[in-house]
C-alpha positions in Angstrom: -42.2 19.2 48.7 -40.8 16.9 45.5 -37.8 17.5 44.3 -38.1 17.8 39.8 -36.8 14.5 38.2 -38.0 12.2 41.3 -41.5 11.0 40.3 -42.3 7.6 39.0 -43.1 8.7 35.6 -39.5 10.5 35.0 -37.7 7.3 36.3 -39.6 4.9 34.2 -38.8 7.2 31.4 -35.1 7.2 32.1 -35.7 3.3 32.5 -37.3 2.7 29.1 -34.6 5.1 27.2 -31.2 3.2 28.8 -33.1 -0.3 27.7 -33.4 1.1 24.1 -29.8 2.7 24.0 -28.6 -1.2 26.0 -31.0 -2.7 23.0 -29.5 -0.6 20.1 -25.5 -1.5 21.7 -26.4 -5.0 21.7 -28.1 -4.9 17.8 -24.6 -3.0 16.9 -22.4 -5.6 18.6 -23.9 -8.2 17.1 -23.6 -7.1 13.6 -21.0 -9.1 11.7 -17.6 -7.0 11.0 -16.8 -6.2 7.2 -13.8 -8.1 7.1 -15.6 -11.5 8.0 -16.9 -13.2 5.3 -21.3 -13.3 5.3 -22.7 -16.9 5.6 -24.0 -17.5 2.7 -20.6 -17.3 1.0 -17.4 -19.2 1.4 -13.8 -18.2 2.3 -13.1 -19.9 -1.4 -15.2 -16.7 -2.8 -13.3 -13.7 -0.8 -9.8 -15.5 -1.5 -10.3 -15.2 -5.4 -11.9 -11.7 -4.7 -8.8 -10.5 -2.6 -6.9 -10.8 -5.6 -9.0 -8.4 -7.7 -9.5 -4.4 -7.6 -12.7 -3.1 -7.0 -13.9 -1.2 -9.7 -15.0 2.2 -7.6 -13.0 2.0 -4.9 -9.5 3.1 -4.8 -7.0 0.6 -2.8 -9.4 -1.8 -1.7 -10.0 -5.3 -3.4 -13.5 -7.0 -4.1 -13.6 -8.6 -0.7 -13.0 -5.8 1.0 -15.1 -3.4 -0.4 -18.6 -3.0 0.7 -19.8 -1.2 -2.8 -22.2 -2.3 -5.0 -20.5 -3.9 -7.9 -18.1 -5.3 -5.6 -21.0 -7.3 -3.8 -22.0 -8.5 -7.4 -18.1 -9.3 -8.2 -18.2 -11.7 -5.0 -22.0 -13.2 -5.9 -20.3 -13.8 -9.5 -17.7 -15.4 -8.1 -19.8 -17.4 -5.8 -21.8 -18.5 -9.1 -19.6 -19.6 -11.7 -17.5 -21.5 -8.4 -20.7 -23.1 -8.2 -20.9 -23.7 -11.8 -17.2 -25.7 -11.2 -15.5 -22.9 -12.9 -11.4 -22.5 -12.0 -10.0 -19.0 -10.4 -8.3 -19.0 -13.6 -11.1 -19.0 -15.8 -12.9 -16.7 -13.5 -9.9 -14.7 -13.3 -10.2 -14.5 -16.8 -13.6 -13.3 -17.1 -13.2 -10.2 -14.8 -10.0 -9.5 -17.3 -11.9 -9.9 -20.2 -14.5 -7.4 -18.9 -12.7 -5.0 -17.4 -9.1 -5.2 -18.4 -5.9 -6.3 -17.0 -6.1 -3.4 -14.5 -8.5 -5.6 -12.3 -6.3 -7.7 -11.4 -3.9 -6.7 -8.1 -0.9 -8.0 -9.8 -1.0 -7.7 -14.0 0.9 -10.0 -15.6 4.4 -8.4 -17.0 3.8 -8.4 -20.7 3.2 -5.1 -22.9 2.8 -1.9 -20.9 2.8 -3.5 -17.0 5.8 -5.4 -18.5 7.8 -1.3 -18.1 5.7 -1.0 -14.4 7.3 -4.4 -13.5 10.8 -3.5 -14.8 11.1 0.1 -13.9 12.1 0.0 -10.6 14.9 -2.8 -11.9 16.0 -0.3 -14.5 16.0 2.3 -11.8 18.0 0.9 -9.4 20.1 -0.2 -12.0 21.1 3.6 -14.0 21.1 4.6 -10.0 24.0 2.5 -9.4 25.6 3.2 -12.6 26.0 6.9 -11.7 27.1 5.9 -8.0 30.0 4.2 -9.3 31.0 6.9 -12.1 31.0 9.6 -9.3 32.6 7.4 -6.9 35.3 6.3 -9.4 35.9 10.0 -10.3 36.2 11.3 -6.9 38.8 8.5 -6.0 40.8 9.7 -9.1 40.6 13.1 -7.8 42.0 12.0 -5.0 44.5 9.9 -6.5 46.1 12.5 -9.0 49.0 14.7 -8.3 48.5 18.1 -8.0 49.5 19.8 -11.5 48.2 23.3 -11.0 51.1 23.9 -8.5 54.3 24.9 -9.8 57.5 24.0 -9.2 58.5 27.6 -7.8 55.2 27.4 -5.3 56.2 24.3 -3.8 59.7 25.5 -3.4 58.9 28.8 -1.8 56.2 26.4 0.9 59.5 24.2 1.8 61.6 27.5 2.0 59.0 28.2 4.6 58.6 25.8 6.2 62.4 25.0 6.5 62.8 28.8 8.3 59.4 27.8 10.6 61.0 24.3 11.7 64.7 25.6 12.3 63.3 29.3 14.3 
């Protein structure tokens, strides 16, 4: 009698399909992780890219982006390094093609000038009105208290004379 799943031909199945899944673990292991940079470009390359916007993806910079025209922002990059261009002047040609909005930190002049000094501003007409509302209550505080009259306050001591002496 032979019990289903014993023969040779079932085990040297399950043999053959736990070497391709061990083969396909050891392919996806070896693969290199995004964040590292590839070979055939160097750190120099993702360093200049880090400090540009990818054009398609949102909150990610040229080195970390695996889209398209981020790959050919990094092989540009790689070029006109090659060509002994400075990360200013490459800088320069990414702004001149797309704008200052490429760059992960615009220079403050013009509009980003207002996104740089905002929060300044801010803080600033934030802690005006603190102290105008603290300084008012503290005078609140501080003043007499003219909507009592004179016959109020002596009917409370009247009172509390007869509370005090019963």
């Amino acid at each position: 009698m032979r019990v289903r799943g014993t023969d040779s031909r079932g085990a040297a199945l399950w043999n053959r399909l736990l070497a391709l899944g061990l083969w396909l673990l050891a392919i996806a292991l070896a693969q290199p992780t995004p964040n590292t940079p590839p070979p055939d470009l160097s750190p120099r390359v993702f360093e200049i890219a880090r400090a540009l916007r990818c054009p398609v993806c949102q909150g990610e910079s040229a080195a970390e982006s695996n889209a398209g025209i981020a790959v050919e922002m990094r092989r540009i990059i790689a070029e006109q390094l090659a060509e002994g261009k400075s990360e200013a002047e490459i800088r320069q040609f990414f702004v001149q093609r797309y704008g200052d909005w490429i760059l992960y930190e615009p220079p403050a002049r013009g509009l980003t000038l207002w996104v740089w000094l905002s929060p300044l501003i801010g803080l600033g007409l934030l802690s005006f009105g603190l102290w105008r509302y603290l300084s008012r209550v503290k005078a609140q505080a501080k003043a007499p208290l003219n909507d009592v009259s004179e016959e109020e306050i002596t009917r409370l001591e009247a009172e509390l004379n007869t509370e005090r002496s019963s």
